[in-house]
LUMVO-211915 format. One record per residue (C-alpha): y, z, x. Coordinates in steps of 0.02 Angstrom, whole numbers, padded with zeros to 5 digits, always signed. Example, Ala and Ser with C-alpha at 12.3 -4.5 7.8 and 13.67 -1.06 7.14 Angstrom:
BEGIN
-00225+00390+00615 -00053+00357+00684 
# end
This chain:
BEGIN
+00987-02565-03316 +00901-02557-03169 +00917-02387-03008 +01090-02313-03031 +01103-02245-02856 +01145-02077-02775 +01232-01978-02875 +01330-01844-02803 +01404-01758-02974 +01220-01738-03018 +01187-01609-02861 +01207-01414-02885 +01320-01322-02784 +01199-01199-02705 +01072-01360-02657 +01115-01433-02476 +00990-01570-02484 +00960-01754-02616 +00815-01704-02737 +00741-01812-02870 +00847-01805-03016 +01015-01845-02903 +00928-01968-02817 +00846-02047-03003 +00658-02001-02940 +00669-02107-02803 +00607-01954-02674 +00442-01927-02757 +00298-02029-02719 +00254-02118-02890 +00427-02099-02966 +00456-02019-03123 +00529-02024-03293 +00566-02202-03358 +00514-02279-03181 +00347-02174-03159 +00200-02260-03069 +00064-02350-03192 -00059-02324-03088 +00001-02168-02982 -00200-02063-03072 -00304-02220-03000 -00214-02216-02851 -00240-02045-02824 -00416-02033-02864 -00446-02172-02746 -00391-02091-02604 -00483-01957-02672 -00649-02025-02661 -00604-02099-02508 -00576-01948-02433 -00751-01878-02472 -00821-02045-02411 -00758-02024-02237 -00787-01842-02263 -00965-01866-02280 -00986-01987-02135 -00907-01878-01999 -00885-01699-01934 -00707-01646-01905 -00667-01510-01776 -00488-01460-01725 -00410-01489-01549 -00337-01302-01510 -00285-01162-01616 -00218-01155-01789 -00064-01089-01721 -00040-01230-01616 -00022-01343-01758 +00126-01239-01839 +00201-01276-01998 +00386-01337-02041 +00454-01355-02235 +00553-01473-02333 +00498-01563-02504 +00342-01534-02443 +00257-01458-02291 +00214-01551-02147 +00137-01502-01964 +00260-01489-01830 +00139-01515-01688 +00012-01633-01792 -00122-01601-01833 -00257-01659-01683 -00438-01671-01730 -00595-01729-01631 -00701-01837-01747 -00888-01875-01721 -01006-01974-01824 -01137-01861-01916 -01329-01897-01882 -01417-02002-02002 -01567-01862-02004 -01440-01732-02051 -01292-01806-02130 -01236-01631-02210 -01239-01474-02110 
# end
């Protein structure tokens, strides 16, 4: 028995929008329930560590004002404008201000 599809019967009446148990998990990232992700913790701490690699290797400054970024919700909150950095390598003498 494999995805069953959309289902519309499974939607509330007050809910405008697919979420994950009409849609059988298929909005969330790693999936859920009897399809879940394996290896959704590795992946995540991956990208974790990562992160903190690049993190550590360059200084991040933003482009313009935290309002011009702006913010716009859904499933999950996104920028409307983006989100426009200038990235510069740090110094090897002082690689952590």
């Amino acid at each position: 028995k494999g995805w069953e599809g959309y289902n519309p019967d499974k939607m509330s009446s007050f809910n405008l929008y697919p979420n994950e148990v009409a849609s059988d998990y298929a909005f969330l990232p790693f999936g859920a329930g009897k399809r879940k992700c394996i290896g959704d913790q590795f992946a995540l701490l991956e990208a974790s560590v990562t992160l903190s690699m690049i993190m550590n290797k360059f200084d991040f400054t933003l482009v313009g004002t935290p309002e011009d970024v702006g913010m716009k919700t859904g499933a999950t909150i996104h920028t409307m404008n983006g989100l426009n950095m200038m990235v510069t390598p740090r110094s090897e003498t002082n690689p952590i201000p």
